[in-house]
GUPA-263592 format. One record per atom (N, C-alpha, C, O): residue number from 0; x, y, z; residue in one letter. Coordinates in steps of 0.05 Angstrom, whole numbers, plus 5000, padded with zeros to 4 digits. Atoms other than C-alpha are relative to their C-alpha. Layout:
{NUM,{X,Y,Z},A} ...
REM end
This chain:
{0,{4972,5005,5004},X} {0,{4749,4590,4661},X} {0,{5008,4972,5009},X} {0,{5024,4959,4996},X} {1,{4989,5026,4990},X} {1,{4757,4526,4706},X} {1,{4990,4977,4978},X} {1,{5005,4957,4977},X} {2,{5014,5009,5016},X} {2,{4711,4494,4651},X} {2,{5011,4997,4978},X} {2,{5006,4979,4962},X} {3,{4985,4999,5030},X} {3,{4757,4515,4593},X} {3,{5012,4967,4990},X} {3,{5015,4950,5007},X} {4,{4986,5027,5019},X} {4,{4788,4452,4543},X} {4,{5020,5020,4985},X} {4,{5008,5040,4977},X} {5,{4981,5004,4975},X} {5,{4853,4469,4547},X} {5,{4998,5020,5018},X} {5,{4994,5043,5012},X} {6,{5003,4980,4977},X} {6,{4853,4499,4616},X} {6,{5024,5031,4992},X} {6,{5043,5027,4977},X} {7,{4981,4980,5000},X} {7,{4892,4568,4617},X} {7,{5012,5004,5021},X} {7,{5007,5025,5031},X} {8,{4999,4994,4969},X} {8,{4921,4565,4681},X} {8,{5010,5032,5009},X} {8,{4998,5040,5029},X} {9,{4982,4974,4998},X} {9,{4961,4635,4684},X} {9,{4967,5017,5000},X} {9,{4961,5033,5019},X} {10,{5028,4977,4996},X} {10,{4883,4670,4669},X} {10,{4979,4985,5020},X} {10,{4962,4997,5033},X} {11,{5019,5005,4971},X} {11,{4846,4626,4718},X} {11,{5015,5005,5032},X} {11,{5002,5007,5053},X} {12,{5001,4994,4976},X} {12,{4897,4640,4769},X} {12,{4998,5024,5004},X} {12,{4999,5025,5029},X} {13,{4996,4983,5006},X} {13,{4894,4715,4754},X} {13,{4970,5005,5008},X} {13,{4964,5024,5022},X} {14,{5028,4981,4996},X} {14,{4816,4721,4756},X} {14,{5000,4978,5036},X} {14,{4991,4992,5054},X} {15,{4996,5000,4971},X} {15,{4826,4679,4827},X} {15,{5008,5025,5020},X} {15,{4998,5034,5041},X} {16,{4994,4978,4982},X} {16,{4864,4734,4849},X} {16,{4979,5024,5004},X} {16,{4976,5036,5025},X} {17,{5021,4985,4996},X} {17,{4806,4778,4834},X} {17,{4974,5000,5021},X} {17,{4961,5016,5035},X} {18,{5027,5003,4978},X} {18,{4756,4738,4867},X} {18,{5028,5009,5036},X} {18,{5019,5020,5055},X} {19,{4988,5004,4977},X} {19,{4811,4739,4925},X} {19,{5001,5030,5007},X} {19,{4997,5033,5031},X} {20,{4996,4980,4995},X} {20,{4820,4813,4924},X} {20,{4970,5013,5006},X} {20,{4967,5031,5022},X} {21,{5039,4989,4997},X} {21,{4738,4829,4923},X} {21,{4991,4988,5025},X} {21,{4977,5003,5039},X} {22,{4999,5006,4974},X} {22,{4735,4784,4985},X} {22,{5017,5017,5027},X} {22,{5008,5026,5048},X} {23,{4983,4977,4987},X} {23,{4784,4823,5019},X} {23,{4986,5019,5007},X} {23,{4979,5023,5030},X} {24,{5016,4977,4994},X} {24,{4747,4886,5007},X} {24,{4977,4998,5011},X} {24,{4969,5016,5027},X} {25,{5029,5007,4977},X} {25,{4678,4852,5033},X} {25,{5006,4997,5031},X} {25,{4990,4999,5049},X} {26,{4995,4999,4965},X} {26,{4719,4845,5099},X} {26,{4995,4969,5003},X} {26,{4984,4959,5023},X} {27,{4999,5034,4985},X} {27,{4725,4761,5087},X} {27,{5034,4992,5003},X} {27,{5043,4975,4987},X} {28,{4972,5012,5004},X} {28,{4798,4748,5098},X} {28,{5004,4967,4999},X} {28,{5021,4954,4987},X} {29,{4998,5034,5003},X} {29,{4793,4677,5103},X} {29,{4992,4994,4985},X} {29,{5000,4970,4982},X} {30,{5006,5010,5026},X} {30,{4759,4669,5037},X} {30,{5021,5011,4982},X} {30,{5033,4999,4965},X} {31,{4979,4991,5021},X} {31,{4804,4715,5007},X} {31,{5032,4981,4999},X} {31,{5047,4977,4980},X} {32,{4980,5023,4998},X} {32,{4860,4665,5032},X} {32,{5003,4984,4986},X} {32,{5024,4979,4974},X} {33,{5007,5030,5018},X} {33,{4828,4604,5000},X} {33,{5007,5009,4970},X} {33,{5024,5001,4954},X} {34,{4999,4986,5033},X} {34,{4820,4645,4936},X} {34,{5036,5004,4983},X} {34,{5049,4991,4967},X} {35,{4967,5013,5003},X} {35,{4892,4660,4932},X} {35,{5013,4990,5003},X} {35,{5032,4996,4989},X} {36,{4992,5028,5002},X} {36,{4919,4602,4950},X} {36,{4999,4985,4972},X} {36,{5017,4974,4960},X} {37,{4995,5014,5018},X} {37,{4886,4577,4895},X} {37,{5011,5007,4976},X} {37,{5015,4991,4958},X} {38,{4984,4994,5033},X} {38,{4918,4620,4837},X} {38,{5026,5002,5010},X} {38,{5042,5012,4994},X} {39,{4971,5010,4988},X} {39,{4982,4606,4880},X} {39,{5006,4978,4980},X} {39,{5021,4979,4961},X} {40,{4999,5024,5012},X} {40,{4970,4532,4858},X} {40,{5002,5001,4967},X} {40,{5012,4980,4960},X} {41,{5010,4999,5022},X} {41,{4955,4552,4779},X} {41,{5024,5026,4991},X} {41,{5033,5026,4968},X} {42,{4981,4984,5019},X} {42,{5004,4611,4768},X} {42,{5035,4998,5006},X} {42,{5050,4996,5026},X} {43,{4967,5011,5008},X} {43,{5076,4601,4738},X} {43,{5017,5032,4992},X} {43,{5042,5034,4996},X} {44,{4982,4983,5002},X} {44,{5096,4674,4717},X} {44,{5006,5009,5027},X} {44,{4993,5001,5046},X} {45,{4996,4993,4983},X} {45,{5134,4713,4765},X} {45,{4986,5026,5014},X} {45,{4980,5028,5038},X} {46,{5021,4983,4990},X} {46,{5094,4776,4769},X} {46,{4983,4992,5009},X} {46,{4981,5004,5031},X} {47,{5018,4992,4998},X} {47,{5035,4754,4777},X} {47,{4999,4981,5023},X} {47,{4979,4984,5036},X} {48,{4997,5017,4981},X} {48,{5053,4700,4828},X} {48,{5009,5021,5029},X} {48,{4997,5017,5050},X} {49,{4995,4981,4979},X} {49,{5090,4762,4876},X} {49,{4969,5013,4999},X} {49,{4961,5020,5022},X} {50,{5027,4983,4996},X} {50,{5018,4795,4861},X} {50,{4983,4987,5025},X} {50,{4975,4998,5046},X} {51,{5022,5019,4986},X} {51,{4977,4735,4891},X} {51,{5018,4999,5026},X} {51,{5004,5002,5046},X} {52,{4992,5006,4976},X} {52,{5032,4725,4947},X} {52,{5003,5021,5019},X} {52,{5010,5017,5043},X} {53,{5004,4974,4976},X} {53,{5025,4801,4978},X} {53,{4972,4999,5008},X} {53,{4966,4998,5032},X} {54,{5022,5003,4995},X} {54,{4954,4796,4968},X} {54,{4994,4980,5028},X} {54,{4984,4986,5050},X} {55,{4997,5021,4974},X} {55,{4959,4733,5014},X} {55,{5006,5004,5033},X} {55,{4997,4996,5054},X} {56,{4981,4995,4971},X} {56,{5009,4761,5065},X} {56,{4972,5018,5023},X} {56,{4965,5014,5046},X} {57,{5011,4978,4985},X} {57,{4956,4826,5078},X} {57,{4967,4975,5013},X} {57,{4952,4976,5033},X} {58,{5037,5021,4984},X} {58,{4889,4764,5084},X} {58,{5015,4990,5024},X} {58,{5003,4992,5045},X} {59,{5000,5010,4981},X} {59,{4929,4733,5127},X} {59,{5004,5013,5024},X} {59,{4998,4999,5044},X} {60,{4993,4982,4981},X} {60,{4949,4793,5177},X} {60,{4972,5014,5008},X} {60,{4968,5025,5030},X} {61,{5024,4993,4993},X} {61,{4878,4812,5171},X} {61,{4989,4979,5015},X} {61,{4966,4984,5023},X} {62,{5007,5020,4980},X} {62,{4866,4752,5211},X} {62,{5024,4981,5020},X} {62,{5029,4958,5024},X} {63,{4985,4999,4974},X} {63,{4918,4761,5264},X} {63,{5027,4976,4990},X} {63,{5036,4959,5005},X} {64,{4982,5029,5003},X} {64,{4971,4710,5227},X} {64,{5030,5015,4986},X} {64,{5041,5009,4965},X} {65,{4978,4986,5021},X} {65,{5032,4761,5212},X} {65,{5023,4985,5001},X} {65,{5037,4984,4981},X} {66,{4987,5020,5004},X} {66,{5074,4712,5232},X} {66,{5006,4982,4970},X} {66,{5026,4973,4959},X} {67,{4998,5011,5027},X} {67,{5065,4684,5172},X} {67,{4999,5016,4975},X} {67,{5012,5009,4955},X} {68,{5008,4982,5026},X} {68,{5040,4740,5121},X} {68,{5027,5017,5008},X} {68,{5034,5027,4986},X} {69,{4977,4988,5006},X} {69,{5105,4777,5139},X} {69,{5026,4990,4982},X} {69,{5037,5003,4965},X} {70,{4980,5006,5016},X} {70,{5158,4732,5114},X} {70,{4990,4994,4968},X} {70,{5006,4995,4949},X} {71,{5007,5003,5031},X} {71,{5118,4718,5051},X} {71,{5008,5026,4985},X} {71,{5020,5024,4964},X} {72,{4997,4986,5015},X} {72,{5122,4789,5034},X} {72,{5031,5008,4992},X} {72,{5039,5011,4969},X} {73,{4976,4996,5003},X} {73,{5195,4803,5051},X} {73,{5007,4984,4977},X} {73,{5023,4994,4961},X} {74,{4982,5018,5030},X} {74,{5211,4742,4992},X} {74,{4989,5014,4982},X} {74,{5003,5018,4962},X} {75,{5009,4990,5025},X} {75,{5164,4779,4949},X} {75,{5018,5024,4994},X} {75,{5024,5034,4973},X} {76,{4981,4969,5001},X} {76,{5209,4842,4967},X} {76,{5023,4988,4987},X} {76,{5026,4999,4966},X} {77,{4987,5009,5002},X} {77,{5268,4799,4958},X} {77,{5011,4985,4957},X} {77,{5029,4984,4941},X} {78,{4998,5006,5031},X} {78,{5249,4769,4889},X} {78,{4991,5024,4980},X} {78,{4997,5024,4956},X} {79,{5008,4968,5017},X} {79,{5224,4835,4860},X} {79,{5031,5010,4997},X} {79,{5045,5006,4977},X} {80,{4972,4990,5002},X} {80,{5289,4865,4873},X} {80,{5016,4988,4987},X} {80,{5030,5000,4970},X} {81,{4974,5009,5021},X} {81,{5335,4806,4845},X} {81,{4998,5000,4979},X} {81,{5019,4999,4965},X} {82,{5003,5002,5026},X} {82,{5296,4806,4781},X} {82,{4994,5031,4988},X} {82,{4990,5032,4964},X} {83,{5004,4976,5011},X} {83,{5286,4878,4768},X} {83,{5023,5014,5007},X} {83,{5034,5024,4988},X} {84,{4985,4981,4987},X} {84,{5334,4914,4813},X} {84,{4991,5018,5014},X} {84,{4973,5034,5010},X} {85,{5009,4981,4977},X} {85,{5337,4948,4877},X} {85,{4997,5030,5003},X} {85,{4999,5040,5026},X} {86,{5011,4976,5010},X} {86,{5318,5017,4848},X} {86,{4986,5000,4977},X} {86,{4984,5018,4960},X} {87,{5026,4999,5016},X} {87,{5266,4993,4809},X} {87,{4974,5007,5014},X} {87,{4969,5003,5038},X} {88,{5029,4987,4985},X} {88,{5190,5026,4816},X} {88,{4992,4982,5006},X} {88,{4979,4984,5027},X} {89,{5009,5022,4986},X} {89,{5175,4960,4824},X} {89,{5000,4987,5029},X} {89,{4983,4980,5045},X} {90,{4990,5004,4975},X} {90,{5216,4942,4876},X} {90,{4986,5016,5022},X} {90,{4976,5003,5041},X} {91,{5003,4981,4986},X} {91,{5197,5007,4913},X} {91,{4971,4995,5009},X} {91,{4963,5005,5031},X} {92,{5028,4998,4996},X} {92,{5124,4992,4913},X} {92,{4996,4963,5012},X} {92,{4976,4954,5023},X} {93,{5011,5022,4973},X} {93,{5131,4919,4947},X} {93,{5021,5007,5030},X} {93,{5018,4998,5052},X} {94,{4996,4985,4964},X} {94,{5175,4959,5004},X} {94,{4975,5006,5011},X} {94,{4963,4997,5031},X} {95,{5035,4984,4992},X} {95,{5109,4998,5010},X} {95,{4984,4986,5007},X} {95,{4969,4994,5024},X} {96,{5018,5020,5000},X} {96,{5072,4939,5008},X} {96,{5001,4989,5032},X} {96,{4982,4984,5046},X} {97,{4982,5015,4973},X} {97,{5121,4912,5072},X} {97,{4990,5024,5012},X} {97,{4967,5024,5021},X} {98,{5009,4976,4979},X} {98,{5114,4975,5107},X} {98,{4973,5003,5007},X} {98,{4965,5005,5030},X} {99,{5029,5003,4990},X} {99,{5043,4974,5103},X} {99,{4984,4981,5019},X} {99,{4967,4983,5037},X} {100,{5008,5027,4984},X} {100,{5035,4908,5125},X} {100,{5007,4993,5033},X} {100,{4996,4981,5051},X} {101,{4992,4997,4968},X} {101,{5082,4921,5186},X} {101,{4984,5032,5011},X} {101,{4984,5034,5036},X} {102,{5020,4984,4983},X} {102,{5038,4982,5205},X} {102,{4967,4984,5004},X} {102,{4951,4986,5023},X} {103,{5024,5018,4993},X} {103,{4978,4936,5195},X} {103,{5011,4990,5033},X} {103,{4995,4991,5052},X} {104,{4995,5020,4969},X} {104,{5015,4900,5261},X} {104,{5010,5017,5008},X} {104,{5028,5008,5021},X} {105,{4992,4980,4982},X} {105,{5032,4965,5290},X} {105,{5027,5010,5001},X} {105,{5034,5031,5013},X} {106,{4967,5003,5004},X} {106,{5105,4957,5275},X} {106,{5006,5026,4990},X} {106,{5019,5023,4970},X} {107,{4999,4965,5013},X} {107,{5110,5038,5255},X} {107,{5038,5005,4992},X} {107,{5050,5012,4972},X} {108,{4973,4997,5008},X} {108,{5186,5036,5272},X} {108,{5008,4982,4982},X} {108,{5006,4994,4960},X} {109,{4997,5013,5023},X} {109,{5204,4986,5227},X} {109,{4991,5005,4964},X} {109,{5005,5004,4944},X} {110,{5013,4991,5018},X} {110,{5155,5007,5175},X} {110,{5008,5019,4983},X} {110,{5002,5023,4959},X} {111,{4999,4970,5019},X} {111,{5186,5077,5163},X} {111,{5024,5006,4976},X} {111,{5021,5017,4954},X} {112,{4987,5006,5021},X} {112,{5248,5063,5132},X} {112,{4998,4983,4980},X} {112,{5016,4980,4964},X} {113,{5004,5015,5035},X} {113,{5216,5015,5075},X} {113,{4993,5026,4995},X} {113,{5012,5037,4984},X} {114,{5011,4990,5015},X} {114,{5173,5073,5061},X} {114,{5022,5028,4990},X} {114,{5024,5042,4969},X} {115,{4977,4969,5011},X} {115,{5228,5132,5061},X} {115,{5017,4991,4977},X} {115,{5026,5008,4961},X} {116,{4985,5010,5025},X} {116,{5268,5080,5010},X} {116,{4996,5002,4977},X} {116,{5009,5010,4958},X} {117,{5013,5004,5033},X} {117,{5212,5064,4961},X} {117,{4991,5037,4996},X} {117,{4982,5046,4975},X} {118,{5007,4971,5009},X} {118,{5201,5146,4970},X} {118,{5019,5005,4981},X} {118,{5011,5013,4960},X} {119,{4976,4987,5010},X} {119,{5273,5161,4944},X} {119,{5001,4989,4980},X} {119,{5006,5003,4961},X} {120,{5008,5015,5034},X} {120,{5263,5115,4886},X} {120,{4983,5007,4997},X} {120,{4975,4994,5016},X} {121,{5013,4991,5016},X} {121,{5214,5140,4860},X} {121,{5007,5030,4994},X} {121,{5002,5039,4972},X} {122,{5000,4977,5003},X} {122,{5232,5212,4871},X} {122,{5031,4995,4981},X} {122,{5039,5017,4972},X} {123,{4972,5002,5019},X} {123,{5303,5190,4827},X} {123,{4987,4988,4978},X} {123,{5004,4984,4961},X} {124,{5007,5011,5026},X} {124,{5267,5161,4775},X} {124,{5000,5022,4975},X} {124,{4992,5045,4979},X} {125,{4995,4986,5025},X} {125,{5283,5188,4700},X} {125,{4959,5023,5008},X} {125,{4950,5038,5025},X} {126,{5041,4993,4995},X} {126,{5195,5209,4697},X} {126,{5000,4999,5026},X} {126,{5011,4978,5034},X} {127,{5011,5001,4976},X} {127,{5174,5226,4769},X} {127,{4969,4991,5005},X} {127,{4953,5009,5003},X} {128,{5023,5007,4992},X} {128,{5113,5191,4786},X} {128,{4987,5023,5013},X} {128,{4990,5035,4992},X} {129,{5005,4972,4989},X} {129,{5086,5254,4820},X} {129,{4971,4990,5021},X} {129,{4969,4996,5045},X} {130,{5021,5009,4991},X} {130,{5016,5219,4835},X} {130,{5004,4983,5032},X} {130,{4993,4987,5053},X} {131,{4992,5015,4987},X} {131,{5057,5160,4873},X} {131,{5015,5012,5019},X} {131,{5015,5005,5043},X} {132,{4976,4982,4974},X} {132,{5105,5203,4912},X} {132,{4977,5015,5012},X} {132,{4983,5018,5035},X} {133,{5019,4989,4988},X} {133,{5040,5240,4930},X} {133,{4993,4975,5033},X} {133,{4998,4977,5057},X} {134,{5004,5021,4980},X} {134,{5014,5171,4963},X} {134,{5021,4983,5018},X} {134,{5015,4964,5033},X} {135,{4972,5015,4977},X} {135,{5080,5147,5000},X} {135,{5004,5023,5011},X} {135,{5015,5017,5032},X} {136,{4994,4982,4970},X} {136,{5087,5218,5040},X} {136,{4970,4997,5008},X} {136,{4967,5003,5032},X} {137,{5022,5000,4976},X} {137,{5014,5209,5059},X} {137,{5011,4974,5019},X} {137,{5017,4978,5042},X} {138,{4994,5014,4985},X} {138,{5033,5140,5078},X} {138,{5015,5002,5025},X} {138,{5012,4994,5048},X} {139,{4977,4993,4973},X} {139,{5091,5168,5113},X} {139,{4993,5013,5029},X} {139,{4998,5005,5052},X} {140,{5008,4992,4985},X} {140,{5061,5212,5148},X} {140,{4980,4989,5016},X} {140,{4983,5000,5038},X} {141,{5005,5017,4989},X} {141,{5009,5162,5175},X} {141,{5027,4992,5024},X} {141,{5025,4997,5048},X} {142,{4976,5021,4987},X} {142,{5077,5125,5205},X} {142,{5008,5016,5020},X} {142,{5008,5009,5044},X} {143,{4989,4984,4979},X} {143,{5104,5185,5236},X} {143,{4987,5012,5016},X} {143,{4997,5018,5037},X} {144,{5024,4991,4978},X} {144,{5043,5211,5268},X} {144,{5000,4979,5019},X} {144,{5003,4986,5042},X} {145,{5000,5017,4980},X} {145,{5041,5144,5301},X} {145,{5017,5003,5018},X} {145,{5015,5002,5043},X} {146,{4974,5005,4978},X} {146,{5107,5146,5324},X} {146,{5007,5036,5016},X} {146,{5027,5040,5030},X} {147,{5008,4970,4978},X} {147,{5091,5228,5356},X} {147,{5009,5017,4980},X} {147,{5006,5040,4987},X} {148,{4980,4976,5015},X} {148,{5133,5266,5293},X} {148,{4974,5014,4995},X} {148,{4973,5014,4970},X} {149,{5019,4987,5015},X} {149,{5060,5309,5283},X} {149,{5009,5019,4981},X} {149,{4996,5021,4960},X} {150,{4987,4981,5016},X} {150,{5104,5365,5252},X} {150,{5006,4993,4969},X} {150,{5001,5002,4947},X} {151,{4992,5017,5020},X} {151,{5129,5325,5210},X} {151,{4982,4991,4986},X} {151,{4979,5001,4964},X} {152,{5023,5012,5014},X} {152,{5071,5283,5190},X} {152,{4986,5031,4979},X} {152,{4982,5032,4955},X} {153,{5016,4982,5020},X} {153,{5036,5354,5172},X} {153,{5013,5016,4980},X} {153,{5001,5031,4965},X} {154,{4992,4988,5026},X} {154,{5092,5377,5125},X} {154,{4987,4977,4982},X} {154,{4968,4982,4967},X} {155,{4999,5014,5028},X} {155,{5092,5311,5080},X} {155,{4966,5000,4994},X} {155,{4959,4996,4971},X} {156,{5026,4999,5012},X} {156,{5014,5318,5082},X} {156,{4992,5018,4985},X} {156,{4973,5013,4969},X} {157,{5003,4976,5008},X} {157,{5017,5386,5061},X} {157,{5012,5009,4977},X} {157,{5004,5030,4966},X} {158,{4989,5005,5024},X} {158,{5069,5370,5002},X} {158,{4980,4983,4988},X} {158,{4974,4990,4965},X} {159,{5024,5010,5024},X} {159,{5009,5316,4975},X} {159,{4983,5014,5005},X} {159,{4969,5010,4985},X} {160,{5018,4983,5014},X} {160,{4963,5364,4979},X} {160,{5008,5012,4983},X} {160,{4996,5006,4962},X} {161,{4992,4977,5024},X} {161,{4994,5416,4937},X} {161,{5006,4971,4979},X} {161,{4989,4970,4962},X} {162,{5002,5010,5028},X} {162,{5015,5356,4885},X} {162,{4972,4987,4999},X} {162,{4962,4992,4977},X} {163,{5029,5002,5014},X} {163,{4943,5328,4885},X} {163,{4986,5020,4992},X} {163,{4973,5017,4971},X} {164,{5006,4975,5015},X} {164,{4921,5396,4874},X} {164,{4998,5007,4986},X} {164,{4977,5014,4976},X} {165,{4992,4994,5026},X} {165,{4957,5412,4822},X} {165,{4997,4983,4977},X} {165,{4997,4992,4955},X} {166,{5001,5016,5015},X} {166,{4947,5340,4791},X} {166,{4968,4998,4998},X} {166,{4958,4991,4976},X} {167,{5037,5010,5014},X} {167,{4862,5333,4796},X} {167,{4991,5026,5009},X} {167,{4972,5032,4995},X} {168,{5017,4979,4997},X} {168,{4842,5403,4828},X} {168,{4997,4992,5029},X} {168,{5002,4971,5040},X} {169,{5005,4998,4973},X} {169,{4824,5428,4896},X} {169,{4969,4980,5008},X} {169,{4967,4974,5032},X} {170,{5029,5013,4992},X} {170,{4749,5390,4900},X} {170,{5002,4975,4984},X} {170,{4981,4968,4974},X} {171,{5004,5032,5012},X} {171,{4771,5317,4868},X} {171,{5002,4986,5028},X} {171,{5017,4994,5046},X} {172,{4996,5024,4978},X} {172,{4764,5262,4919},X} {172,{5024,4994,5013},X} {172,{5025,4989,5037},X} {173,{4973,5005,5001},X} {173,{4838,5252,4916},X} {173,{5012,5025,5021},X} {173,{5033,5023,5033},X} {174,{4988,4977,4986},X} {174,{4851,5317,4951},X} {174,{4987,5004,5023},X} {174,{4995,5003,5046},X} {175,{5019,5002,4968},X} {175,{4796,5323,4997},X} {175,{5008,4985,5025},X} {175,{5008,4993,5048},X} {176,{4987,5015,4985},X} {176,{4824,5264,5024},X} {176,{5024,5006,5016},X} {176,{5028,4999,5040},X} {177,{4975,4991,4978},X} {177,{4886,5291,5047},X} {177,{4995,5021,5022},X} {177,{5007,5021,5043},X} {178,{5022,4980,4993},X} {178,{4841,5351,5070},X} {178,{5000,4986,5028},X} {178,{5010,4996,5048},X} {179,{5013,5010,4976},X} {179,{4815,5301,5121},X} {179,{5029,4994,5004},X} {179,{5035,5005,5025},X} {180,{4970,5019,4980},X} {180,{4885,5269,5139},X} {180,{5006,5020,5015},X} {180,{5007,5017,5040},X} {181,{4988,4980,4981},X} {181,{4909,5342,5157},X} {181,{4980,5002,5020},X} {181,{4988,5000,5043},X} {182,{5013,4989,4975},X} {182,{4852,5357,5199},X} {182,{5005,4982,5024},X} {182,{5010,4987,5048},X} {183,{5006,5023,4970},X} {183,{4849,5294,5241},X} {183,{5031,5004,5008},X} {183,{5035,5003,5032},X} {184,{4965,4997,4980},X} {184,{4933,5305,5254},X} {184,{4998,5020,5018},X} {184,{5014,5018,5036},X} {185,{5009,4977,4997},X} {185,{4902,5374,5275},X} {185,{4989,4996,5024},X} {185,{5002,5001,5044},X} {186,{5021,5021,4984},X} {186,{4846,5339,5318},X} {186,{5024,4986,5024},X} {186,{5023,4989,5049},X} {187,{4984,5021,4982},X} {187,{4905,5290,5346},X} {187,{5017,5022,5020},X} {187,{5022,5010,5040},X} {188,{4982,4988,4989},X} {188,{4949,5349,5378},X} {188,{4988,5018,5011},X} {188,{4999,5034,5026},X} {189,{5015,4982,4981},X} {189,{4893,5386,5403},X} {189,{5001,5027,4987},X} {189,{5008,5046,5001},X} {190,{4990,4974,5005},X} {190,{4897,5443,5353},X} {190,{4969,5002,4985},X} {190,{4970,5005,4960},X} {191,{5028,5001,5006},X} {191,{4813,5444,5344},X} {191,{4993,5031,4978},X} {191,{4979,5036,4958},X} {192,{5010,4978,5013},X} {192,{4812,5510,5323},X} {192,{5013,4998,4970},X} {192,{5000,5011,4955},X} {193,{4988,5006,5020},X} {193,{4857,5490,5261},X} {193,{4979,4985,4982},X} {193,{4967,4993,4962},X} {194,{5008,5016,5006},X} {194,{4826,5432,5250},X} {194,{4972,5001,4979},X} {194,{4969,4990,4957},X} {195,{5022,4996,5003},X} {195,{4755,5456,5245},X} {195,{4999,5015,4973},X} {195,{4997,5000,4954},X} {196,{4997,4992,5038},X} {196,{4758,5496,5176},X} {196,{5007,4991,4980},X} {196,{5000,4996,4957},X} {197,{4994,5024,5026},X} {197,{4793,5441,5143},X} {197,{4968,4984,4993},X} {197,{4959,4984,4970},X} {198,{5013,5013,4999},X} {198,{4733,5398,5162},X} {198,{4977,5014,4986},X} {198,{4962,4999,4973},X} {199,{5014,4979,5013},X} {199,{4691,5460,5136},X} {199,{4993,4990,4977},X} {199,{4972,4981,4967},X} {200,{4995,4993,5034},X} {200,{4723,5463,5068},X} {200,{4989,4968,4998},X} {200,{4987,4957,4977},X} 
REM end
């Protein structure tokens, strides 16, 4: 692509972001930095520029710099919202993004009200996402276990189980997974004997 006559810039910064996101997952944050940086430099739409600049925020917090990867995301939160609107799924899913990023830094209280926001949008949407509202009460519940609500944490875990359930089956990956979330909240409060048959199944 860098090689192209005429360059494309919008698809070289786009497969940047790829290499930047595959770095990421190898566990290089500092390459993944460089990487998006550079389809920073090369992309002009607005999606795909909020894409590369969350991507950014989370390399750089993966190497202790939230200072900086926080306010990037908040503008991404900021410009998502003025151009879509602040009950757009869009919108709702770079709250999520924020919340995530402030539990990356431990920030749990802060964190919980993005995620209870981008919950309630999506749960008012015309079509209910059903999949997505699955993955923002696990999230949640993550947040609130931190902050001691276990009760709590093990309803909203216990509402995405039953909708992953019902959406791939009791033995898809997708469910199992929550499987394990309940047990270890189980595990965390000292309730072993609970715990242990989840870990079973």
């Amino acid at each position: 692509l860098t090689a192209e006559t005429p360059r494309r810039p919008e698809v070289l910064a786009s497969a940047w972001g790829d290499a930047a996101h595959t770095a990421y997952l190898l566990q290089r944050p500092a390459e993944a930095e460089t990487f998006y940086r550079r389809g920073l430099m090369l992309a002009t739409g607005a999606q795909l520029r909020e894409i590369l600049t969350t991507g950014l925020a989370f390399a750089l917090i993966e190497q202790g710099r939230g200072e900086e990867g926080e306010p990037m995301q908040r503008r991404v939160l900021a410009d998502v919202a003025a151009r879509l609107g602040p009950t757009h799924a869009e919108t709702a899913l770079a709250m999520n993004a924020l919340a995530n990023l402030l539990s990356k830094r431990g920030d749990h209280a802060r964190a919980e009200p993005l995620v209870r926001d981008a919950l309630a949008i999506f749960e008012a949407q015309p079509q209910t996402d059903t999949e997505r509202v699955a993955t923002l009460k696990m999230n949640m519940a993550v947040i609130v276990s931190e902050l001691g609500r276990h009760e709590e944490a093990l309803r909203l875990l216990a509402e995405a189980y039953a909708t992953r359930r019902d959406l791939f089956g009791a033995g898809h990956p997708s469910t199992v997974a929550v499987i394990g979330m309940i047990a270890h909240e189980y595990v965390d409060v000292g309730a072993h004997d609970r715990a242990e048959p989840l870990f079973a199944q």
